[in-house]
C-alpha positions as CSV (number, residue, x, y, z in Angstrom):
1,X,-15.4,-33.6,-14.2
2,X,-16.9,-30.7,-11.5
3,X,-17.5,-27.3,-13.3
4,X,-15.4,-24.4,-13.3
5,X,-16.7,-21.6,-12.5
6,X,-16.7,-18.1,-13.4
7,X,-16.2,-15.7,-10.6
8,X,-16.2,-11.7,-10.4
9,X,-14.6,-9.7,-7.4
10,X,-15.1,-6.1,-6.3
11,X,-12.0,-5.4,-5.1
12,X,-8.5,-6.5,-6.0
13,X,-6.3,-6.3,-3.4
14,X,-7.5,-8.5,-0.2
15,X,-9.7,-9.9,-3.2
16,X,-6.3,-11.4,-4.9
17,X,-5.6,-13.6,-1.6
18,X,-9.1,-15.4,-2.9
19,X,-8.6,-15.1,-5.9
20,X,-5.5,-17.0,-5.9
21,X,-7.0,-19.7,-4.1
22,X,-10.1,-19.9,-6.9
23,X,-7.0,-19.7,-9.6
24,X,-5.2,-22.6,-7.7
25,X,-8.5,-25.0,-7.9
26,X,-9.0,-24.3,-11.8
27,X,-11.8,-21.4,-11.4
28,X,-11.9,-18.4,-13.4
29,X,-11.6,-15.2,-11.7
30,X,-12.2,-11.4,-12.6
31,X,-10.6,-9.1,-10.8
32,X,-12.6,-5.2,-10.6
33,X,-10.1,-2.2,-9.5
34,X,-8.8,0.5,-11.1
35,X,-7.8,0.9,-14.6
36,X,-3.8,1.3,-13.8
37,X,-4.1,-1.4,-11.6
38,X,-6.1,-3.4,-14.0
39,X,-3.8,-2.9,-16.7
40,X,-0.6,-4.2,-14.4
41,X,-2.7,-7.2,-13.3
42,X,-3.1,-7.9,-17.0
43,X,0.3,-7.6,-17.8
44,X,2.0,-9.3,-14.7
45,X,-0.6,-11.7,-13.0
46,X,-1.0,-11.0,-9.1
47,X,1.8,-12.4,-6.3
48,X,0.2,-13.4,-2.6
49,X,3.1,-14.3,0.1
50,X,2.3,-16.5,2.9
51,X,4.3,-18.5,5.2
52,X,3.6,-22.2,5.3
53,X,4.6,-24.5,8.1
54,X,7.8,-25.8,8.0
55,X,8.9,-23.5,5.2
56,X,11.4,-20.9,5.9
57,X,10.3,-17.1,4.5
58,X,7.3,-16.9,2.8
59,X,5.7,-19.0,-0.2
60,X,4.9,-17.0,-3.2
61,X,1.7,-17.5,-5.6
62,X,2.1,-16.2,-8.9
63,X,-1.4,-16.3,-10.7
64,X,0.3,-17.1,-13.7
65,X,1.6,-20.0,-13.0
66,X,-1.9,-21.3,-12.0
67,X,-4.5,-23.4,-13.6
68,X,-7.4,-21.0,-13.2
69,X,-7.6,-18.0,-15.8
70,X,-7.5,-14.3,-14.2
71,X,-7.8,-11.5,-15.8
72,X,-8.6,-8.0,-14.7
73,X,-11.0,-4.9,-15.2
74,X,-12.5,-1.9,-14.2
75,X,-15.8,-1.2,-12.6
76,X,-17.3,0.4,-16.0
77,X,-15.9,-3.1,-18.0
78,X,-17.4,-5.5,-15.7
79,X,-20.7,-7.5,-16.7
80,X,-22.4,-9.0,-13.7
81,X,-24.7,-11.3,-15.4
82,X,-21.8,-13.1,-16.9
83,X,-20.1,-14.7,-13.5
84,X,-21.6,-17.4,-11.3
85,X,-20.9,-15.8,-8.5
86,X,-19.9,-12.1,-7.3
87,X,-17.7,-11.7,-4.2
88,X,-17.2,-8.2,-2.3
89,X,-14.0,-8.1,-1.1
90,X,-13.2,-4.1,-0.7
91,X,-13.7,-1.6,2.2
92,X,-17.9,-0.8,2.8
93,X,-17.3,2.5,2.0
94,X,-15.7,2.0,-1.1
95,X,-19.0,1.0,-2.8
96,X,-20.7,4.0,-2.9
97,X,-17.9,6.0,-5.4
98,X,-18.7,6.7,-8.6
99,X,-18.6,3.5,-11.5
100,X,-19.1,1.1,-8.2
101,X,-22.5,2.6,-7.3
102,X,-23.3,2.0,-10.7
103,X,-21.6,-1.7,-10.8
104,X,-23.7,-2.6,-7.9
105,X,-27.0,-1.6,-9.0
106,X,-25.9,-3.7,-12.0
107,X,-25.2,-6.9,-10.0
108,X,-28.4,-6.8,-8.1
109,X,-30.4,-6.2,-11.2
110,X,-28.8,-9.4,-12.6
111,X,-29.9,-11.3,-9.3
112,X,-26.2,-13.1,-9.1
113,X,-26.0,-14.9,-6.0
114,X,-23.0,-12.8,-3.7
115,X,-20.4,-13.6,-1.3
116,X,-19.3,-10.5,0.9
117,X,-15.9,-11.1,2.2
118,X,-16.0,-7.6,4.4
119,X,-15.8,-7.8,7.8
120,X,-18.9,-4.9,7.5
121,X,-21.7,-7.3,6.5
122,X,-24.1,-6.2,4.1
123,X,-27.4,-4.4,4.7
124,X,-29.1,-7.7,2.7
125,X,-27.4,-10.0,5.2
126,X,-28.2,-8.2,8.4
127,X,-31.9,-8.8,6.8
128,X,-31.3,-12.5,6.9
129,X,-30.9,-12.8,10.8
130,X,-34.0,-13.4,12.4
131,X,-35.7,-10.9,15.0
132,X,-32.9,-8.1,13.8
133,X,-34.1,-4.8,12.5
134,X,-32.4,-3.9,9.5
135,X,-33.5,-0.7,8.5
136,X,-32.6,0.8,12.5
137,X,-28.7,0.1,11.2
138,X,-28.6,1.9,8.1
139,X,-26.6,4.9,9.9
140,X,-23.9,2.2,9.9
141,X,-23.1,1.9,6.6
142,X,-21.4,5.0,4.5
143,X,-24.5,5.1,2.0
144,X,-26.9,2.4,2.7
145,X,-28.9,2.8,-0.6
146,X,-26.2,0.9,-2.0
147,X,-28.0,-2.5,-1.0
148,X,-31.1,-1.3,-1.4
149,X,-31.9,-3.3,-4.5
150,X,-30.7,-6.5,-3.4
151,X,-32.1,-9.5,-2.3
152,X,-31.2,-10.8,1.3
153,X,-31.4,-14.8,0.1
154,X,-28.9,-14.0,-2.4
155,X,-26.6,-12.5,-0.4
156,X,-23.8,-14.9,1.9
157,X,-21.4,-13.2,4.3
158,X,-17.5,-15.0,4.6
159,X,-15.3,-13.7,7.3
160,X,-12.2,-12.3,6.0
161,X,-10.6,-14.2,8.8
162,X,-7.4,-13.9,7.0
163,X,-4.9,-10.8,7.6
164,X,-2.7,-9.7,4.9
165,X,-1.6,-6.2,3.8
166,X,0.0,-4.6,0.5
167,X,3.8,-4.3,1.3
168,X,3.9,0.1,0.8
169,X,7.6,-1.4,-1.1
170,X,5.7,-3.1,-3.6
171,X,3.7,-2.5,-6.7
172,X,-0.2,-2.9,-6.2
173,X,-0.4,-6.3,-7.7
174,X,1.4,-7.8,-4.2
175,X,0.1,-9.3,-1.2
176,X,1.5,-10.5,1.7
177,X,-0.3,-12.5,4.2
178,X,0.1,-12.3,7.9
179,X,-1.9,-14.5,9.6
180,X,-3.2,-17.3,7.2
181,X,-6.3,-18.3,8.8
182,X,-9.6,-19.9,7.0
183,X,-12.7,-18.0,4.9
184,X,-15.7,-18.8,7.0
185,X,-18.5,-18.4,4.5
186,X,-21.7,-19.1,5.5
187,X,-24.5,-20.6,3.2
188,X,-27.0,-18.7,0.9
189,X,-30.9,-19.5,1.1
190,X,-30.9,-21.4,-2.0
191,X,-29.3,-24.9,-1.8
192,X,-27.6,-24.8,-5.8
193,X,-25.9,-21.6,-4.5
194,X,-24.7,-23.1,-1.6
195,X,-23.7,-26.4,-3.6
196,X,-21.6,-23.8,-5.3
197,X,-19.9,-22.6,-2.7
198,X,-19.2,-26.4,-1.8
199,X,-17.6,-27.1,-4.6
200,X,-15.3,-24.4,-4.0
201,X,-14.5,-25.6,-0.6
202,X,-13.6,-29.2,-2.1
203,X,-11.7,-28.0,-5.1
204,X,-9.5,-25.2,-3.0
205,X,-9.2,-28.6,-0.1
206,X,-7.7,-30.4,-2.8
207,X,-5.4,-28.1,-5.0
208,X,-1.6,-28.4,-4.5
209,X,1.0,-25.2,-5.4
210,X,4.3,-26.8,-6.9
211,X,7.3,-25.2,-5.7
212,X,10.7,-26.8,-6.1
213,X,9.3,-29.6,-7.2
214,X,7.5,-30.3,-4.1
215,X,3.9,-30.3,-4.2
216,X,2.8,-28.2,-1.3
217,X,-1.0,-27.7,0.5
218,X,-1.3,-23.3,0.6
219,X,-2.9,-22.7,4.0
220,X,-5.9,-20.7,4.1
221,X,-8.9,-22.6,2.8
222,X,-12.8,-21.8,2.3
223,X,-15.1,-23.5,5.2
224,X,-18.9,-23.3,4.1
225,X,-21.1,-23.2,7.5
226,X,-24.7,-24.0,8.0
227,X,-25.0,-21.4,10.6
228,X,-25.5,-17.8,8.9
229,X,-24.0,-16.6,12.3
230,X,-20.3,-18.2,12.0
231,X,-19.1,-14.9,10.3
232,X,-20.3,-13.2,13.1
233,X,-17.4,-15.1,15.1
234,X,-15.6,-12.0,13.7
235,X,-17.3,-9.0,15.8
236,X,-15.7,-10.1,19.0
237,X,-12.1,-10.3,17.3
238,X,-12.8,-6.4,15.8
239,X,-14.2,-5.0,18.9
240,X,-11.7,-6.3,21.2
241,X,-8.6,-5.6,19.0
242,X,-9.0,-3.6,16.2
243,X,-11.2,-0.6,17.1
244,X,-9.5,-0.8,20.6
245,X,-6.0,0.2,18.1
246,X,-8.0,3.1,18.4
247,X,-7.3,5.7,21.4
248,X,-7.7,9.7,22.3
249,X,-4.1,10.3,21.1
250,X,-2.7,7.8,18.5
251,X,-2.7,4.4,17.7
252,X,-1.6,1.1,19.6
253,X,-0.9,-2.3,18.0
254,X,-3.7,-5.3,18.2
255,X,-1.6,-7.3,20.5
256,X,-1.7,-4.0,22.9
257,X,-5.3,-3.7,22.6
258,X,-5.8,-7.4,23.6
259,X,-2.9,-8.2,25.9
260,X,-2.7,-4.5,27.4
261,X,-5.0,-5.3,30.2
262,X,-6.0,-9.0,29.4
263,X,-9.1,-8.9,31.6
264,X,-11.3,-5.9,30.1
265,X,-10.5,-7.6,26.9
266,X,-11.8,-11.0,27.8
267,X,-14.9,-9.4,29.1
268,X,-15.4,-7.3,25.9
269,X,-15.2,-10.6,24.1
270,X,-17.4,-12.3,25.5
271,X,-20.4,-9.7,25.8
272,X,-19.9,-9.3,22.3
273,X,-20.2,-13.7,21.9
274,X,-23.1,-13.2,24.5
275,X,-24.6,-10.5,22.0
276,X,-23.9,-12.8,18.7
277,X,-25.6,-16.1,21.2
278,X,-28.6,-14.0,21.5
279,X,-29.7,-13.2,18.4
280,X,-29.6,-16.6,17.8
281,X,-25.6,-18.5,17.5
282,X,-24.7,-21.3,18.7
283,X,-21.4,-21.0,21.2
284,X,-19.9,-23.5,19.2
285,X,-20.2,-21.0,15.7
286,X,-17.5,-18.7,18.0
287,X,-14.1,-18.9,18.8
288,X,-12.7,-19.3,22.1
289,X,-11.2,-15.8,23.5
290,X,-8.3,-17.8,24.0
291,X,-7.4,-18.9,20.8
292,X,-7.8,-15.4,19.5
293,X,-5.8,-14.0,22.3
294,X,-2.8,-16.4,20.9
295,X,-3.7,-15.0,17.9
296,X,-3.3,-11.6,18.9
297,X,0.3,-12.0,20.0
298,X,1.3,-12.0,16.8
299,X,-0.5,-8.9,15.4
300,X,2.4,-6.3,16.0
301,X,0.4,-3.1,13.9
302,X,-2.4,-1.2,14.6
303,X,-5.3,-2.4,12.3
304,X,-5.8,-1.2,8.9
305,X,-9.2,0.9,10.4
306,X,-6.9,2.2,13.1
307,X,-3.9,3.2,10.4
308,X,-6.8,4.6,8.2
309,X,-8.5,7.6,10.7
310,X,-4.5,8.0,12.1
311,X,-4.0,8.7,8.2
312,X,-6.9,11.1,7.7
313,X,-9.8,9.0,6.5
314,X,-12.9,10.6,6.6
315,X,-14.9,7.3,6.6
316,X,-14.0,3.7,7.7
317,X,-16.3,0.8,8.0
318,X,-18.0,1.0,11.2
319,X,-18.5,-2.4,12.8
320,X,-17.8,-1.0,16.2
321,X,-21.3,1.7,15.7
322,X,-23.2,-1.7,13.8
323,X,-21.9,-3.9,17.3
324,X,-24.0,-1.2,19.3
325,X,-26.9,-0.3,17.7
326,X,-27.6,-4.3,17.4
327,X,-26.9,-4.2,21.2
328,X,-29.1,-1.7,22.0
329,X,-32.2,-3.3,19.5
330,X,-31.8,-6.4,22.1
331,X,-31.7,-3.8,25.1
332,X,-28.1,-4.3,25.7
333,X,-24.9,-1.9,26.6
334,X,-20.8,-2.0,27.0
335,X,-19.3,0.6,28.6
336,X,-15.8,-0.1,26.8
337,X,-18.0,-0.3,23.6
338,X,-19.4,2.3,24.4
339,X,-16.0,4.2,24.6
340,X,-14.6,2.9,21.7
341,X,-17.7,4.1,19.1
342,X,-16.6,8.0,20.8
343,X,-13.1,7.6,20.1
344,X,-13.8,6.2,16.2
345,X,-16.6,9.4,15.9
346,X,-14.2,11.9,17.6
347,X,-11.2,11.2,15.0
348,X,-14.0,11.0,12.3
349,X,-15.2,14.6,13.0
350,X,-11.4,15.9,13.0
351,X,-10.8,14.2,9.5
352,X,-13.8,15.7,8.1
353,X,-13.0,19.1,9.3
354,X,-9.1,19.1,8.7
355,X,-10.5,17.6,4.8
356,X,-12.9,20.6,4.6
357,X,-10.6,23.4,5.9
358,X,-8.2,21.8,2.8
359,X,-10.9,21.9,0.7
360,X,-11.4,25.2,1.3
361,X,-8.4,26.5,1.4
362,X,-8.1,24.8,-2.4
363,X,-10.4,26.5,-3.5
364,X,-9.2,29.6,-2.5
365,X,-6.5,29.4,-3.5
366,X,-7.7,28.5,-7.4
């Protein structure tokens, strides 16, 4: 009989749509997030929605009808040193606020091995790619001390590949999927870890969700890669979509982004592929611009960084600013990159001073 294993994620709501998956396959899973949301988790399990092929609406996972045990805490609750494995599945920014700050000095003290499943990847990994200067793309991350006490071999990157969303209608346990693509995780330095990882893959490959009495195969599965640079497959998607959402006035959806003029996009895409090739992928770790394209047809909201600064955030992960500062350490420059890095500072600088002019005027008014 494999082992189960014992898994902790930072994060509980793109976190649940692996976490169900884990659940599904017999693993253990603890979910960190905040107390209410703990306490509902606790209560009623978590619910993922996805369509599966030749199913009409979507399929719903309910963790407690699963094999795998899930429960749920908060950051202060959480031990580290207990799990096999820790996974970091919330927004970069996010890690620095008080109790996680703390929580992740914990979990690089304890030397768990851990799978990032942010499209920013960590400081530790960006150490792992050869001829890369980590340190120059600190300004990057919201507070890069964060990573400072963790070991680059024991951290693995996984693209979140897959795009799901809370439904605003529904309680904070819910979450629907979009597009149900794979987890691209690639492997850690040392081989038991990556074993790990393995056994994941073959246990999620093989788990079956009964519904109706049907025994049916969930899409989304985890894919472990040799190539620490399959992850990367993601920057193209982000800069040529997502932060392209992104413009002087408002927002635009993906598919406008992409199919809006067709041609800039392809070329963004591929300098971006051209960039990931030189530091040291292989073409084949990518995907095809045309595949994502396809892909893009269906994406009919801005993206969540997009709906963020149009909200008011006053940080968002900033893979866009990461995109060109490793550019420019390999002497190279986009002029719709470029572009695109002004436009996510300029509404950055408005949030912060529209949040301080509140600020003040709260405290005035107190």
């Amino acid at each position: 009989m494999t082992k189960k294993y014992n898994v902790l994620i930072l994060g509980a709501s793109y976190g649940s749509l692996l976490s169900s998956k884990l659940l599904m396959a017999g693993h253990a899973v603890t979910l960190v997030c905040r107390r209410e949301t703990a306490e509902l988790i606790n209560a009623e399990g978590t619910r993922v929605r996805m369509p599966v092929k030749g199913r009409e609406g979507m399929v719903e996972i309910d963790s407690r009808q699963l094999p795998g045990k899930l429960n749920a805490v908060s950051p202060s609750q959480a031990k580290p040193e207990q799990y096999d494995l820790v996974c970091l599945a919330m927004q970069e920014p996010q890690y620095s606020a008080p109790g996680m700050r703390e929580l992740m000095a914990a979990t690089a003290k304890a030397k768990v091995p851990c799978m990032s499943i942010m499209n920013m990847p960590p400081l530790p990994y960006l150490a792992r790619i050869p001829g890369l200067d980590a340190k120059g793309l600190r300004a990057c991350f919201h507070d890069a001390s964060v990573w400072d006490g963790f070991e680059p071999g024991l951290m693995s990157l996984c693209s979140p590949d897959p795009q799901a969303f809370r439904p605003p209608e529904e309680k904070p346990n819910v979450l629907q999927v979009g597009l149900p693509t794979n987890f691209k995780a690639a492997k850690f330095e040392n081989p038991a870890h990556t074993a790990m990882l393995e056994q994941m893959e073959a246990d999620i490959a093989a788990a079956r969700l009964t519904v109706d009495g049907e025994a049916l195969d969930i899409p989304v599965k985890l894919k472990v890669h040799d190539s620490i640079f399959v992850p990367l497959a993601k920057w193209a998607m982000l800069l040529t979509g997502n932060y392209r959402c992104v413009q002087a006035d408002g927002m635009r959806p993906i598919k406008e982004a992409v199919h809006g003029d067709l041609e800039q996009s392809r070329q963004v895409y591929q300098w971006v592929v051209d960039l990931c090739v030189k530091l040291g992928a292989s073409p084949d770790d990518m995907v095809p611009f045309d595949k994502y394209a396809a892909a893009g047809q269906g994406l009919l909201k801005p993206s969540s960084a997009a709906r963020a600064l149009a909200a008011g955030a006053t940080d968002i992960e900033r893979i866009d600013l990461l995109v060109k500062l490793v550019a420019e350490q390999q002497g190279l420059s986009n002029d719709s990159v470029n572009e695109t890095v002004k436009l996510v500072n300029s509404w950055l600088e408005r949030n912060r001073k529209a949040a301080a002019a509140k600020k003040a005027a709260e405290a005035v008014a107190a």
